[in-house]
N, C-alpha and C positions, 0 to 999 in steps of 0.2 A: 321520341317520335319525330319532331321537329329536325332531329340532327341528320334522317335520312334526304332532306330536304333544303343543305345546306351543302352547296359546292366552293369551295374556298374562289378558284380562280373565275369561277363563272359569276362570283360576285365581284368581284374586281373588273371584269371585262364591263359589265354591267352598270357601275361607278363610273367608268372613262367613257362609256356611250351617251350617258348622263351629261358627263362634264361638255362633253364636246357638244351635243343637240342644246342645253345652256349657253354655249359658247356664240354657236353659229344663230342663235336667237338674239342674243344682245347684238350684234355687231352689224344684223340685218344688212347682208349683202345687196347694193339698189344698185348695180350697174344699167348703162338708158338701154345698149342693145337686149336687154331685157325685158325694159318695161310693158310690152307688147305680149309675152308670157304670163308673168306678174298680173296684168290687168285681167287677163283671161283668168288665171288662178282663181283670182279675189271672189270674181263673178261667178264660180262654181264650188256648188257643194252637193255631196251624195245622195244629199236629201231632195234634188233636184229631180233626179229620176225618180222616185217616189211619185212626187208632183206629175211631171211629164209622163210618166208612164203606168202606173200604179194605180194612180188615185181613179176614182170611178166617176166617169163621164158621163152619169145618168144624171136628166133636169130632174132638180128635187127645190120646188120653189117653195123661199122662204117664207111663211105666213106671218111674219112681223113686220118686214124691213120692205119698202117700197122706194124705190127709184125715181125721179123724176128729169128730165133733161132740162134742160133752162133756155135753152135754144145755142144757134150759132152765134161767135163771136162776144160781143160784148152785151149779156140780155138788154132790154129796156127797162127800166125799172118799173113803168106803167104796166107792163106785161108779167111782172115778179108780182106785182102787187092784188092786181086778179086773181093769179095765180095762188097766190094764199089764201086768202079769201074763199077760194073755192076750195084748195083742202080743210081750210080751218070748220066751213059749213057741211064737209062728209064727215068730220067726227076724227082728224086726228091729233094721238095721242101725245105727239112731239112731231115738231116743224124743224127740220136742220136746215141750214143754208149753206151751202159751200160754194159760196161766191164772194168775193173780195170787195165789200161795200165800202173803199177806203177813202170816199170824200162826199160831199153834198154836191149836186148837181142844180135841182129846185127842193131848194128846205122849203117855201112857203106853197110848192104844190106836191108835188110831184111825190119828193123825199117824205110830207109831212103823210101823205096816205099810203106811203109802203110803209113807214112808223107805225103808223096808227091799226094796220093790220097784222103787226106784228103784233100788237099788246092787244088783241082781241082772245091769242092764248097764252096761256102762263108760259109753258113747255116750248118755248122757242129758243132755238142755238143758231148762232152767227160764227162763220168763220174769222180767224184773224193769225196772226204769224208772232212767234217770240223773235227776238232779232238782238242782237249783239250779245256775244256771251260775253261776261264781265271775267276781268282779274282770274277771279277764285276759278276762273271754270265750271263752275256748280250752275249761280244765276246767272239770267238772262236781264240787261237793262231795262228792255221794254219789250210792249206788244203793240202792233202797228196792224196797220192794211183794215182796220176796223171803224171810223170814223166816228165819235162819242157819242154822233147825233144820231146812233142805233144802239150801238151795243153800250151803252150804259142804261138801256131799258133792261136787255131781254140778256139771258147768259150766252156762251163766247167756249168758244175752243179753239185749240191750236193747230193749224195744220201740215205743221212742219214732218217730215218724213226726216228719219235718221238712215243716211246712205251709207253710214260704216266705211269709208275707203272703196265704196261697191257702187256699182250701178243698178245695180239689184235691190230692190225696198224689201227688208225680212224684215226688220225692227218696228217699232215703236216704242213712244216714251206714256206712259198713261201722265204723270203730271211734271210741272219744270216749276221752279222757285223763278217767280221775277222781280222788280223793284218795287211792283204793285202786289208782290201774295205768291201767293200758291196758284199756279193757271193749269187746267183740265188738258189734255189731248182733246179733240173735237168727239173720235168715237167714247170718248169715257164718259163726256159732260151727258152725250145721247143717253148710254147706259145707265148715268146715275138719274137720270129722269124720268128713265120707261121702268125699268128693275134698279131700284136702291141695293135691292140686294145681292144680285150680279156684280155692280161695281164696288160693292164693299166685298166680297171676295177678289176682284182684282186688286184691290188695295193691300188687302190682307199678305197679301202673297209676296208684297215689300222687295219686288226686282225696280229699279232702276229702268230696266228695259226690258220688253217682251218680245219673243218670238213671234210672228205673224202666223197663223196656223189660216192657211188659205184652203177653202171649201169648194170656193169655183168662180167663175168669171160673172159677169152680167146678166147670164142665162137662168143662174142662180136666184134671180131677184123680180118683181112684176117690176114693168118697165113701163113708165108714160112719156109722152112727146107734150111738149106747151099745146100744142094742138086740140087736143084729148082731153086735157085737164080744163080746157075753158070752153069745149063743148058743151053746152047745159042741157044739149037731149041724153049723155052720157049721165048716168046714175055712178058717182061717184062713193058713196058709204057704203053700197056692200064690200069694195076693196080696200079703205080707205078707215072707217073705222077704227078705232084702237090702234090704231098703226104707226108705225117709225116712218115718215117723210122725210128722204132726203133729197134735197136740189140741187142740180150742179149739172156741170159740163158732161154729158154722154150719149152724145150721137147715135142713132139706133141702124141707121143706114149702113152698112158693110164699103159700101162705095164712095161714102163719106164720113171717114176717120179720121181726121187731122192730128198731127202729134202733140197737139196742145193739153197740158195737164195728163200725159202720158208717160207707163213708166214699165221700167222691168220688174217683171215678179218672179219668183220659182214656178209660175204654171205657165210660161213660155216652154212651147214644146221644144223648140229650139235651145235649149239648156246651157248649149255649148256654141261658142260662137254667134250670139246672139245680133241682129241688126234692126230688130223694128222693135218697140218698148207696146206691150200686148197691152194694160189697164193703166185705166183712166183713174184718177185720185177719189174720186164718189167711188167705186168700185173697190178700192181696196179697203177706206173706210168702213163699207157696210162689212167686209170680210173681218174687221177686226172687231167692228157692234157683234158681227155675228157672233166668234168665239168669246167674247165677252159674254155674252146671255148664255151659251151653251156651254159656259166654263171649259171649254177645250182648248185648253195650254198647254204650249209644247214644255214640256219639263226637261233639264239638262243635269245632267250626271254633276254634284258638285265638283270642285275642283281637288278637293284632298282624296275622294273615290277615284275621280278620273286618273289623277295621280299614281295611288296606289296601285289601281288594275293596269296601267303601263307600266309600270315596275316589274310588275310579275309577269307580263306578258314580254316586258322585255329580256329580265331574267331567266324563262324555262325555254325561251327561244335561241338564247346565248348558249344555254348548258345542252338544249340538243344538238346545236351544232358541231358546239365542241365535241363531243362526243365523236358524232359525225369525221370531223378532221380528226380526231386522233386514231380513229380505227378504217377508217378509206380514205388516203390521203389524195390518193390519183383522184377519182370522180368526183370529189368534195364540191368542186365546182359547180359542175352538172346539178346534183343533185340538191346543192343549199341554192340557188335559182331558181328551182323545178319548186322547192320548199315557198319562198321568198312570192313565185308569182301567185301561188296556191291561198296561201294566208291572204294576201292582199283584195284576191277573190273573195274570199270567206267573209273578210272586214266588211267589204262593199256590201254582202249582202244582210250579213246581220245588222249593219246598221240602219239598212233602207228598211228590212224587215219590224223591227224593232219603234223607228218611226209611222212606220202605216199601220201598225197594230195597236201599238200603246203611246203613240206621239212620244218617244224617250229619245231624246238628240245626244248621241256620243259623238265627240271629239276626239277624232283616230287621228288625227295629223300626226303627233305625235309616236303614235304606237306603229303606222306607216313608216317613220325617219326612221326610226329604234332597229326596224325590220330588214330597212336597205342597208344601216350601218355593221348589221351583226356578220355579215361575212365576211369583211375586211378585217372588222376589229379583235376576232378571232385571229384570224393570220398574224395581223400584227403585234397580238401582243405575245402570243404562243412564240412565232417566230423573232421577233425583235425586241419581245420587252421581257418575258420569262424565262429568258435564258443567258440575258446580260446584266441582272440582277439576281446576286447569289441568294439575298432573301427569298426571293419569291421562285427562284428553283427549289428551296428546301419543302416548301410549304407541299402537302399534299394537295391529289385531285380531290380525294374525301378523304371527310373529317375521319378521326379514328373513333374505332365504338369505345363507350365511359366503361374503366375499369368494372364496372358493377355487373354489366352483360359480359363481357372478357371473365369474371369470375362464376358468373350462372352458368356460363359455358363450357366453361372448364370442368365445373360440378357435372353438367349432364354428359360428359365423355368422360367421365372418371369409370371405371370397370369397379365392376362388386365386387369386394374381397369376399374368398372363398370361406364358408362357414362352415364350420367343425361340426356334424352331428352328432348328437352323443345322444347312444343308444339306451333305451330302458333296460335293467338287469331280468332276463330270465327269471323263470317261477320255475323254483327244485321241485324237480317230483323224485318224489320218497316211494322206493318200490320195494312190495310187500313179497 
């Protein structure tokens, strides 16, 4: 069965497209008049249009996860410290800070009652930064930007972004080894204090690094101004209650966005050729609390499947071309082009399709390369390589069939020797 499915040359072509996409991967061509394509490259993926396009632009506000602004510039701390205060007396459930408390100011006033309203609840998280990756590239030497005379009260997370070569924030690390421990990503320590058990399924799942699975912007989340939050004719518990409180830098004003703690996401509409960075760092955070609690994680094809299925996709795409050129050699051109932009169409949409339905991320770069290479490399081996080599002229298109079917078939065109009937003897009649 297998053997109708087994082209000799069209595995070999298949083998040299291999070696060569191997080839032109190791060597990574970086020319600079490039770099200006290259950087555009990096910043786009298929999945982007999904996001830009696809995803559904209805407000659907989060009932956990509540926003806070912390005001312009550099807040007061007298003003952070009210400010707690009054969420901690609506009843919520965790207090995040995403502000960089990285020194004392007035320990003996000031600093000593934003302290001390911090440890009014258990459930409170401080921003701080891993910073120097050591040697091994694994750990981190330290963690900074958090000053001891807080965060060795209350717990701490990390709020470094992994930019990948990209300008574009899709990853996160949930945790990093440092010279002190094991240290949290900032959305995980949230998670492991609102749901234990949310963050023990992200644990479980033992990636290194996770895709960002983004929901929606700002709009997505109840949103307070300092303003709001320390008005005391405002009745703060009915929203506030049992709630995830984060604080940080985000401006509610449209007319007043500053690019500070701004960044690129996949839900810039702009996809391509991007110039303004659309979300602020509390905003992406809460997008990653969110798929945290809703376990919505983008899953990716392993690498031995993803493997395998370019193989074959590169394989039955070699063998119909060839075909192709060996039976219309004039049009072959027209026609494996017309083929070439076809597929590439098809790729695009099954994999945007694919992620908006079931969040499953395939990586076609490769099956892409495999696609532009298959029309030359037909030519060239047909024309240049299988005909200056006496081996592989002798070799057939297809395999021959196993003796065993050559002999059922010869049996069922064998004609039936003619058989002799032999008659029954007549009964004598005896006549009287």
């Amino acid at each position: 069965m297998l053997r109708r499915f087994v082209y000799p040359h069209s595995l070999i072509v298949t083998c040299l497209v291999f070696i060569l996409i191997w080839f032109l991967d190791v060597i990574r061509i970086n020319l600079h008049f490039l770099n200006p394509f290259n950087e555009s490259i990096r910043d786009y993926e298929i999945t982007d249009i999904v996001y830009a396009r696809l995803r559904n632009s209805k407000i659907k506000l989060d009932d956990r996860i509540v926003l806070v602004h912390c005001g312009n510039g550099h807040p007061s701390r007298d003003t952070l410290q009210m400010m707690i205060n009054r969420i901690v007396d609506a009843g919520a459930k965790v207090i995040a800070v995403d502000i960089m408390l990285s020194e004392q100011k007035k320990p003996f006033t000031t600093d000593s009652l934003l302290r001390q309203s911090l440890l009014r609840i258990d459930n409170v998280v401080l921003a701080n930064e891993i910073q120097d990756l050591a040697e091994d590239g694994v750990t981190f030497k330290s963690q900074g930007n958090c000053d001891t005379f807080f965060c060795d009260y209350v717990y701490t997370g990390f709020v470094n972004f992994i930019d990948n070569d990209s300008s574009t924030i899709r990853l996160f690390s949930p945790r990093e080894m440092t010279s002190d421990g094991e240290s949290l990503a900032f959305a995980a320590r949230i998670a492991a204090l609102y749901d234990p058990q949310a963050a023990e399924r992200l644990f479980k799942r033992g990636n290194v690094v996770e895709e960002i699975y983004y929901t929606g912007n700002e709009n997505q989340f109840v949103q307070y101004e300092p303003k709001d939050i320390l008005d005391s004719t405002i009745k703060l518990r009915s929203t506030l209650n049992g709630k995830i409180v984060i604080i940080g830098f985000l401006p509610l004003d449209a007319w007043d966005k500053p690019l500070l703690d701004r960044h690129y996401t996949p839900l810039n509409t702009r996809y391509t050729g991007r110039n303004t960075p659309d979300m602020y760092g509390v905003v992406i955070h809460a997008n990653i609390l969110r798929m945290i609690l809703d376990n919505t994680y983008v899953n990716e094809l392993p690498l031995w499947v993803n493997s395998f299925l370019t193989f074959v996709f590169c394989y039955f795409n070699i063998h119909f071309f060839y075909q192709i050129f060996r039976r219309v050699s004039l049009p072959y051109q027209f026609i494996t082009r017309f083929l070439q932009l076809a597929e590439i169409v098809l790729l695009f949409f099954i994999v945007a399709l694919l992620f908006h339905y079931y969040r499953i991320k395939m990586d076609v770069a490769y099956w892409i390369t495999a696609l532009l290479l298959t029309f030359d490399a037909v030519k060239f081996y047909d024309n240049g390589i299988r005909k200056r080599i006496p081996l592989l002229s002798r070799i057939p298109y297809y395999l021959p069939p196993s003796q065993k079917i050559i002999k059922k078939t010869e049996k069922s065109n064998e004609k039936p020797k003619d058989e002799t009937v032999i008659e029954a003897p007549k009964p004598s009649v005896s006549k009287e």
